[in-house]
C-alpha positions as CSV (number, residue, x, y, z in Angstrom):
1,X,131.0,-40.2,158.9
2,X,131.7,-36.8,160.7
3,X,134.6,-34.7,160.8
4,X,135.1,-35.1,164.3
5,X,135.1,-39.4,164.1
6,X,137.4,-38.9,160.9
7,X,139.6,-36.8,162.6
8,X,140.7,-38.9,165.6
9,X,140.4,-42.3,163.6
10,X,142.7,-41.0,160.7
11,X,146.2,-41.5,163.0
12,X,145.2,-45.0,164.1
13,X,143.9,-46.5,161.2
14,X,146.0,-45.0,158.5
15,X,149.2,-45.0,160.3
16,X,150.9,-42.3,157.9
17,X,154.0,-41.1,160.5
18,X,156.2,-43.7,158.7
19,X,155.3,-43.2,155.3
20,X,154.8,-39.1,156.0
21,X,158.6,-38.9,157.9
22,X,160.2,-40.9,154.4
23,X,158.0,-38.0,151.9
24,X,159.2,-35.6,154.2
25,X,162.4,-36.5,154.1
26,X,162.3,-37.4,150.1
27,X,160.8,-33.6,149.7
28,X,163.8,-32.0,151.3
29,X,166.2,-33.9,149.6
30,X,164.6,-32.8,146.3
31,X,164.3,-29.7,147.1
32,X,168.4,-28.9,148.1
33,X,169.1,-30.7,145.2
34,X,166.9,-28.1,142.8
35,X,168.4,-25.1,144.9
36,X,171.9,-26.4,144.5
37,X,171.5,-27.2,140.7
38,X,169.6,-25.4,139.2
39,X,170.6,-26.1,135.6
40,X,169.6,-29.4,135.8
41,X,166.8,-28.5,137.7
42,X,165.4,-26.0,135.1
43,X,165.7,-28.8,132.6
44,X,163.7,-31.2,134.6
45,X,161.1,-28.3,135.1
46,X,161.3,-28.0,130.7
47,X,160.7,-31.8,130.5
48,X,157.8,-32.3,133.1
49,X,156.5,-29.1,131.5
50,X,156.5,-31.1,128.3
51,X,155.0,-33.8,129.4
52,X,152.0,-31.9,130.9
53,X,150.9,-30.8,127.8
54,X,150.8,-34.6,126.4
55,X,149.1,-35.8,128.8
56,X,146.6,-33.0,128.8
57,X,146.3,-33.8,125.0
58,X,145.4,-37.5,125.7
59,X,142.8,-36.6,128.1
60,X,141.2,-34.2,125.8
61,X,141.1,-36.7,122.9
62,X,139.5,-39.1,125.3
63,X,137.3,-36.5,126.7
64,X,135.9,-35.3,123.2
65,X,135.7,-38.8,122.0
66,X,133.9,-40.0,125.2
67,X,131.5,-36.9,124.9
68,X,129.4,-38.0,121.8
69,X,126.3,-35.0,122.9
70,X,128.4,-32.4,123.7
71,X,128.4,-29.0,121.5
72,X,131.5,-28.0,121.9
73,X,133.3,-31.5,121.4
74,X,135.0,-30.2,118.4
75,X,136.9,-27.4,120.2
76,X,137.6,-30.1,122.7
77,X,139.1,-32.1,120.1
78,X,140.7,-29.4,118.4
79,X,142.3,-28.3,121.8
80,X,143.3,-32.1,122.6
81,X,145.4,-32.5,119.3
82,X,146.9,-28.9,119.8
83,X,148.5,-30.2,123.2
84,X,149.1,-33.2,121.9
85,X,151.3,-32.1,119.1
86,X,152.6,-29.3,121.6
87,X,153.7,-31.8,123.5
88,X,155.2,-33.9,120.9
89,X,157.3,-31.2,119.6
90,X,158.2,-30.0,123.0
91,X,159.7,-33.3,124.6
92,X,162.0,-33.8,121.3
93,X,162.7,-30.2,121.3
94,X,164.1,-29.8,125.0
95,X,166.3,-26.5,124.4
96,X,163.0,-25.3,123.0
97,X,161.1,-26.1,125.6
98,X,163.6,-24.5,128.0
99,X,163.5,-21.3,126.2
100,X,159.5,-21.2,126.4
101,X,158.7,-21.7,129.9
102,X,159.6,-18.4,131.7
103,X,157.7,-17.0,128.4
104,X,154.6,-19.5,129.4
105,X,154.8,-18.6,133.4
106,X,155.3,-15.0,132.3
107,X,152.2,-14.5,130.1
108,X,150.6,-16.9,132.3
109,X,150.9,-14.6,135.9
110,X,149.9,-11.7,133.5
111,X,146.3,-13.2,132.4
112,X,146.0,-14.1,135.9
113,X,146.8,-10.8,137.2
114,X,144.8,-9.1,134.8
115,X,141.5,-11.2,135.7
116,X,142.5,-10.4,139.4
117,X,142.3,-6.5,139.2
118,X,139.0,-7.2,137.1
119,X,137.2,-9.1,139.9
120,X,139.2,-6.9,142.5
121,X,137.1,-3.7,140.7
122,X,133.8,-6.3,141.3
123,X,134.4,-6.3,145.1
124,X,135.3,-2.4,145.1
125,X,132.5,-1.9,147.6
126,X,133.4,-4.6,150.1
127,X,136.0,-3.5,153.0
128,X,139.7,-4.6,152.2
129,X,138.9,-4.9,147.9
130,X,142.1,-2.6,147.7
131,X,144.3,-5.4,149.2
132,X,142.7,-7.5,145.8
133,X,143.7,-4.6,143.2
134,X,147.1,-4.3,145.2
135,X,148.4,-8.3,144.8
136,X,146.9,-8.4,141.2
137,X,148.8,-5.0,140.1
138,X,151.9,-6.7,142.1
139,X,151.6,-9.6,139.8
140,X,151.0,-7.7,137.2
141,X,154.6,-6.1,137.7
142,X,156.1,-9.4,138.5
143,X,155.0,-11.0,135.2
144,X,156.6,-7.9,133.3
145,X,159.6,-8.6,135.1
146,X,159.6,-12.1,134.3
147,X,158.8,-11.4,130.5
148,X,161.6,-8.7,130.3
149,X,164.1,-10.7,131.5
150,X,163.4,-14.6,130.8
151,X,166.7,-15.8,132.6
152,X,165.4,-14.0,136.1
153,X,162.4,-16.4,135.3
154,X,164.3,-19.6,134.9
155,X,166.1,-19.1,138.2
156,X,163.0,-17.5,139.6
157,X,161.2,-20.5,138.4
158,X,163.8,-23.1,140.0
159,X,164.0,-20.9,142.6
160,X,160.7,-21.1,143.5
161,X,160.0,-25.1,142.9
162,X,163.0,-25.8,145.2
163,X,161.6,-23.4,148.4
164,X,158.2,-25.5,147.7
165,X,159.8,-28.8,148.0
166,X,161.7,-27.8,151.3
167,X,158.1,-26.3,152.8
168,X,156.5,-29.7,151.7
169,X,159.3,-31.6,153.2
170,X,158.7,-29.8,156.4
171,X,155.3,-30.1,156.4
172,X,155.4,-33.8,155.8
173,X,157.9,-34.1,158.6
174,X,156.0,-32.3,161.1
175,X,152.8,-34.3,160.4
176,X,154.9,-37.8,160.6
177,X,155.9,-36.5,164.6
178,X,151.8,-35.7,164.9
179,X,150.7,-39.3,163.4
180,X,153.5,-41.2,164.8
């Protein structure tokens, strides 16, 4: 089927304004409530954190055990357990898990920043490569300041998470009034 035929089918035969308008509306409400508690909030953030890792656990176990000609099923295995564990610990530890996460977002923007200002050196003879070194040395900085200062990550964190519910919320309200 082409775009085009997709494209003006999709609001007739899907029908989404209803359900799009109550996700909309479900987004935004989440979204003030994160901003206006954000306590609770970050501890929500700590426990779906946790979680993450033990369901990435199970699906590695599976994966390695499902994988019976793979050379590197052991590392897959190995990895799966780790999370798993990780994850174990994590959810029955949550004041644990609440003091690791600006510590995992933090190292985490810094090996992302650091791989961008290596493949922004890749591009350095294609016009504009500068603006690449310039947002992965920004990041860079960020995840310092996130590191140095782990509650300005928790609250930059929840921060954040609520602004992305709100944008969702929009955006899922604007595209009920398009399909309605």
């Amino acid at each position: 089927m082409e775009t085009s035929q997709v494209t003006t089918q999709a609001p007739y035969t899907i029908k989404p304004g209803w359900i799009s308008f109550l996700l909309g509306f479900l987004f935004i409400l989440i979204g003030i409530w994160v901003l206006i508690t954000p306590a609770e909030s970050y501890l929500a953030l700590s426990v779906i954190f946790s979680i993450t890792f033990l369901v990435n656990g199970i699906f590695e176990i599976f994966s390695a055990a499902s994988s019976q000609k793979s050379s590197n099923r052991g590392w897959v295995l190995a990895g799966g357990i780790f999370d798993l564990l990780l994850g174990i610990m994590l959810i029955s530890n949550p004041l644990i898990t609440a003091g690791i996460l600006p510590f995992y977002v933090g190292f985490g923007l810094m090996f992302r920043s650091m791989m961008a200002i290596g493949v922004s050196f890749q591009f350095s003879g294609i016009k504009g490569w500068g603006w690449l070194l310039f947002l992965g040395i920004g990041g860079l900085i960020f995840s310092f300041m996130l590191l140095r200062n782990p509650v300005f990550a928790g609250m930059t964190i929840v921060t954040f998470t609520g602004l992305a519910f709100l944008v969702i919320g929009i955006f899922r309200l604007v595209l009920g009034f398009k399909f309605k």
